[in-house]
N, CA, C and O atoms as a GROMACS GRO file, in nm:
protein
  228
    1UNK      N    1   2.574  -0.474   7.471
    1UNK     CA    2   2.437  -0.517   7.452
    1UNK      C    3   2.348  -0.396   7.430
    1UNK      O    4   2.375  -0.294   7.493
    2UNK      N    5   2.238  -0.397   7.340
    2UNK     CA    6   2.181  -0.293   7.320
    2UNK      C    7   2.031  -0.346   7.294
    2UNK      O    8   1.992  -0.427   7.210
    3UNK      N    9   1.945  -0.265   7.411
    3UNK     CA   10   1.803  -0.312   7.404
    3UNK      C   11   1.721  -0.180   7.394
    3UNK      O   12   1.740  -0.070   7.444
    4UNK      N   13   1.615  -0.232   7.305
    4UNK     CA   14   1.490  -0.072   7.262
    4UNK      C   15   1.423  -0.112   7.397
    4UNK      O   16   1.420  -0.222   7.454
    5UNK      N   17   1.368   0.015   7.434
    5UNK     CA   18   1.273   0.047   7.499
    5UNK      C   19   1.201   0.141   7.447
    5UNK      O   20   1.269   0.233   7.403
    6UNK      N   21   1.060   0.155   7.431
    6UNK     CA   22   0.965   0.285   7.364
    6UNK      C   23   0.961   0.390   7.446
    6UNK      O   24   0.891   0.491   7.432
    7UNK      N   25   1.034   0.366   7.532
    7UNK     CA   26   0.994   0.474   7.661
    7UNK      C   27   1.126   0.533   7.695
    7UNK      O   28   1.229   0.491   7.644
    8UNK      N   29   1.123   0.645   7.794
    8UNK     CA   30   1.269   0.757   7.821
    8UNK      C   31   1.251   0.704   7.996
    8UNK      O   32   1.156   0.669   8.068
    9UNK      N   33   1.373   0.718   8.010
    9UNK     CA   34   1.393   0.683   8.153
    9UNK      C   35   1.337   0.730   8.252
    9UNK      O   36   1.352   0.698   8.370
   10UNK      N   37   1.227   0.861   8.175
   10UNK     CA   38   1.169   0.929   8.267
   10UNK      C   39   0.992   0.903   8.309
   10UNK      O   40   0.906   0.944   8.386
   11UNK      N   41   1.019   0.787   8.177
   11UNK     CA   42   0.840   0.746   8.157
   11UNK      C   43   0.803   0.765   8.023
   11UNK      O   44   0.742   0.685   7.953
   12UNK      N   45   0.844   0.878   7.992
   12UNK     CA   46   0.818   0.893   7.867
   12UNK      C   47   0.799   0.825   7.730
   12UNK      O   48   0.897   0.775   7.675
   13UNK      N   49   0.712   0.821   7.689
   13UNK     CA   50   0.711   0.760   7.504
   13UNK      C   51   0.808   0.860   7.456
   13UNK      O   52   0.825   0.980   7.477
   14UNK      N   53   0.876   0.756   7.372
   14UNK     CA   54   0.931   0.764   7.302
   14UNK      C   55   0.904   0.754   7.148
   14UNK      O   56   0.878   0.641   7.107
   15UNK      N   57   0.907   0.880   7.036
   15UNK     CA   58   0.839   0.856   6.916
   15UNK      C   59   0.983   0.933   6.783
   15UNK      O   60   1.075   1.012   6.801
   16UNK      N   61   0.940   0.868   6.672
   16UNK     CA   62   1.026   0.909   6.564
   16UNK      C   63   0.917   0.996   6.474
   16UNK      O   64   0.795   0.982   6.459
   17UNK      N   65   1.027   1.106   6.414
   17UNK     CA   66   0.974   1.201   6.313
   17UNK      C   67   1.052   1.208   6.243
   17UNK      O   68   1.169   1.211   6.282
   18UNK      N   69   1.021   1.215   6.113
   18UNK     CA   70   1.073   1.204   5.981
   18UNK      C   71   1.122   1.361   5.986
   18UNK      O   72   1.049   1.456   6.011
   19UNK      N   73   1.269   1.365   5.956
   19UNK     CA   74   1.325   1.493   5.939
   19UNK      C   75   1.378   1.552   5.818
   19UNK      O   76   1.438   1.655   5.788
   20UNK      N   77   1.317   1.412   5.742
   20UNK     CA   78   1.412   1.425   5.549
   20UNK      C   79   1.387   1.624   5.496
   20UNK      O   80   1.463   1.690   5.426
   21UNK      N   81   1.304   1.652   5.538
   21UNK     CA   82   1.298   1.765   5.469
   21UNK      C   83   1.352   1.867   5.532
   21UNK      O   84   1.416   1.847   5.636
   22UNK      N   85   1.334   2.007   5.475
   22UNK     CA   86   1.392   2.077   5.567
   22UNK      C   87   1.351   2.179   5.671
   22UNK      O   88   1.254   2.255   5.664
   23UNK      N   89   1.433   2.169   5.760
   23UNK     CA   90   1.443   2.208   5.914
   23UNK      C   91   1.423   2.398   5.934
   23UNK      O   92   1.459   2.486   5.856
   24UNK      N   93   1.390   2.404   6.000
   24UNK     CA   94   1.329   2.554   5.995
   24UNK      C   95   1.478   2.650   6.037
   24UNK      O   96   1.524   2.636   6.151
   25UNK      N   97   1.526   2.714   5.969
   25UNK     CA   98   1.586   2.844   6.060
   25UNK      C   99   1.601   2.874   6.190
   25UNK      O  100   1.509   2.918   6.260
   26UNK      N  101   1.757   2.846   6.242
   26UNK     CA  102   1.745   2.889   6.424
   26UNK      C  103   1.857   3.000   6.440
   26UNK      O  104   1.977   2.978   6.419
   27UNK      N  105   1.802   3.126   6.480
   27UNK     CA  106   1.918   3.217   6.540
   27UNK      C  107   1.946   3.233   6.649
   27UNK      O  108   1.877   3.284   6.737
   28UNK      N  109   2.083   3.178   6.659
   28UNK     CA  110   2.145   3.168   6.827
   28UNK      C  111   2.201   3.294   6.825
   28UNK      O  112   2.197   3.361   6.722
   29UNK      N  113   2.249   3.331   6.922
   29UNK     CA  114   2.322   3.472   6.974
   29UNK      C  115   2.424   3.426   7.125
   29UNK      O  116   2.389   3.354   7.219
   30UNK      N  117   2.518   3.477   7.109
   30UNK     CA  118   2.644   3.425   7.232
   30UNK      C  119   2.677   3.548   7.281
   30UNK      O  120   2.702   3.629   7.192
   31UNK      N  121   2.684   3.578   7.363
   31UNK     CA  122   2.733   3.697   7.491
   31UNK      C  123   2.810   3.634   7.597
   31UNK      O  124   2.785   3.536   7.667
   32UNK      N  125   2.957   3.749   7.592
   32UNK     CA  126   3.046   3.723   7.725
   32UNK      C  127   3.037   3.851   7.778
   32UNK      O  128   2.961   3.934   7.728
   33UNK      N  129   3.110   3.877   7.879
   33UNK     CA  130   3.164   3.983   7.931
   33UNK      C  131   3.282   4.028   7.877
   33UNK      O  132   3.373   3.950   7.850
   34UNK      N  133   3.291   4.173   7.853
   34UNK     CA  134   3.383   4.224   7.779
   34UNK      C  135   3.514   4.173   7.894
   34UNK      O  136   3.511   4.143   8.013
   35UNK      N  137   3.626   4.180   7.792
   35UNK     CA  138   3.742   4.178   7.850
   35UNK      C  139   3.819   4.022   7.955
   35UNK      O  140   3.928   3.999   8.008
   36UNK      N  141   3.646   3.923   7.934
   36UNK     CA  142   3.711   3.827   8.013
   36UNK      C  143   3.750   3.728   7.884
   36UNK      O  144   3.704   3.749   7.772
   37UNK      N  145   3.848   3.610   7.915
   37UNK     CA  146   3.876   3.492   7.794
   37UNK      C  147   3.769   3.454   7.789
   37UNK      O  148   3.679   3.487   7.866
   38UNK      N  149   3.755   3.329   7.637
   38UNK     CA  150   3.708   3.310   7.590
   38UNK      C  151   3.712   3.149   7.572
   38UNK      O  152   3.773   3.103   7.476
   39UNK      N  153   3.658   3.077   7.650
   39UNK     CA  154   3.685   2.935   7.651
   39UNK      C  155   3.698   2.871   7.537
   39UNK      O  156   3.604   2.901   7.464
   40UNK      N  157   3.795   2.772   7.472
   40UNK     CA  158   3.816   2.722   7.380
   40UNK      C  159   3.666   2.652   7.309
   40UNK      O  160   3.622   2.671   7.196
   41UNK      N  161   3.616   2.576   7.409
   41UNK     CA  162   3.449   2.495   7.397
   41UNK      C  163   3.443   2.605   7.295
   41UNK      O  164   3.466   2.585   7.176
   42UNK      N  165   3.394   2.789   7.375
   42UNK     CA  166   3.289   2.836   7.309
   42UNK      C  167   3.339   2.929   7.157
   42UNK      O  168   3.257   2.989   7.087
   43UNK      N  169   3.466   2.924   7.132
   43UNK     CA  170   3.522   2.928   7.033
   43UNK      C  171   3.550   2.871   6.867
   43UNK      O  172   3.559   2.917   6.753
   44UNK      N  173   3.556   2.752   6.934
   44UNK     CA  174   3.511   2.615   6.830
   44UNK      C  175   3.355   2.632   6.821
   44UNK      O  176   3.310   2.601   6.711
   45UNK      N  177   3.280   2.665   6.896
   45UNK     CA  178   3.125   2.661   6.894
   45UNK      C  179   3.112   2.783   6.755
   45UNK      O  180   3.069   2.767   6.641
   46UNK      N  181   3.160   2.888   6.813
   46UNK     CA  182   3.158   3.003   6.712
   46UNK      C  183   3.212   2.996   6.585
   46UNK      O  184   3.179   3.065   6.489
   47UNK      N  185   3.297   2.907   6.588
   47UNK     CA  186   3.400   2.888   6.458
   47UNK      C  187   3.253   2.794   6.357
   47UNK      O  188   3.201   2.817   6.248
   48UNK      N  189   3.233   2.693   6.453
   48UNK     CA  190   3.131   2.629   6.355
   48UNK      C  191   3.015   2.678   6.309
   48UNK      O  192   2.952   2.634   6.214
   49UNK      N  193   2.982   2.785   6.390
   49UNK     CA  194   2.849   2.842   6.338
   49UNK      C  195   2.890   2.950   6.244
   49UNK      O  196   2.802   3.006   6.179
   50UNK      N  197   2.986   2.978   6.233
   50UNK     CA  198   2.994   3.088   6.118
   50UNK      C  199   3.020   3.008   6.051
   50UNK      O  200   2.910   2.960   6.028
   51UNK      N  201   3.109   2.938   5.981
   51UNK     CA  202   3.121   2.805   5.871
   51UNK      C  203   2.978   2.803   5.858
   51UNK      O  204   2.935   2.840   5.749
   52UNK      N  205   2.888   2.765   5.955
   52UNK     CA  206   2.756   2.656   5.855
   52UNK      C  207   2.704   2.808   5.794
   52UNK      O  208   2.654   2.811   5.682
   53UNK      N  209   2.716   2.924   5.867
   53UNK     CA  210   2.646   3.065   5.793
   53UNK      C  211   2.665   3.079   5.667
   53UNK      O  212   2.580   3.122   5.588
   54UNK      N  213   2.783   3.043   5.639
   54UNK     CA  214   2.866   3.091   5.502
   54UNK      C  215   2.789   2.975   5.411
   54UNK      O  216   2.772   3.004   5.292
   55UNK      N  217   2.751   2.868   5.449
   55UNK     CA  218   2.765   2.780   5.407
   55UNK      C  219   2.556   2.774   5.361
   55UNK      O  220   2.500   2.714   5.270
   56UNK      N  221   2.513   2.839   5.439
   56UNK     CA  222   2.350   2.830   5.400
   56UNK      C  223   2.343   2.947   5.290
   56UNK      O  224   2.250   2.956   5.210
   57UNK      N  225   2.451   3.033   5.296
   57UNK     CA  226   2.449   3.176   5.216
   57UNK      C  227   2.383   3.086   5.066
   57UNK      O  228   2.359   3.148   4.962
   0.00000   0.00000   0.00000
């Protein structure tokens, strides 16, 4: 079952924005500690953000 509510569970309104156009530029940056592993999560994370890099080139 699936019911709207305008509101967030927190009280909040809830509102829509048109996103058709385009979205501004975001530079993330990732830091570990040298020498420790590298969790798979944040690997795949990295893998995808260089793909979309190549990919805005």
């Amino acid at each position: 079952d699936l019911v709207y509510r305008p509101w967030s569970l927190e009280g909040d309104r809830i509102e829509s924005r048109d996103i058709s156009g385009s979205l501004p530029v975001v530079q993330v940056g990732t830091v570990w500690r040298r020498g420790s592993g590298l969790p798979q999560a944040a690997r795949d994370f990295i893998g995808l953000a260089q793909s979309q890099r190549m990919v805005r080139r």
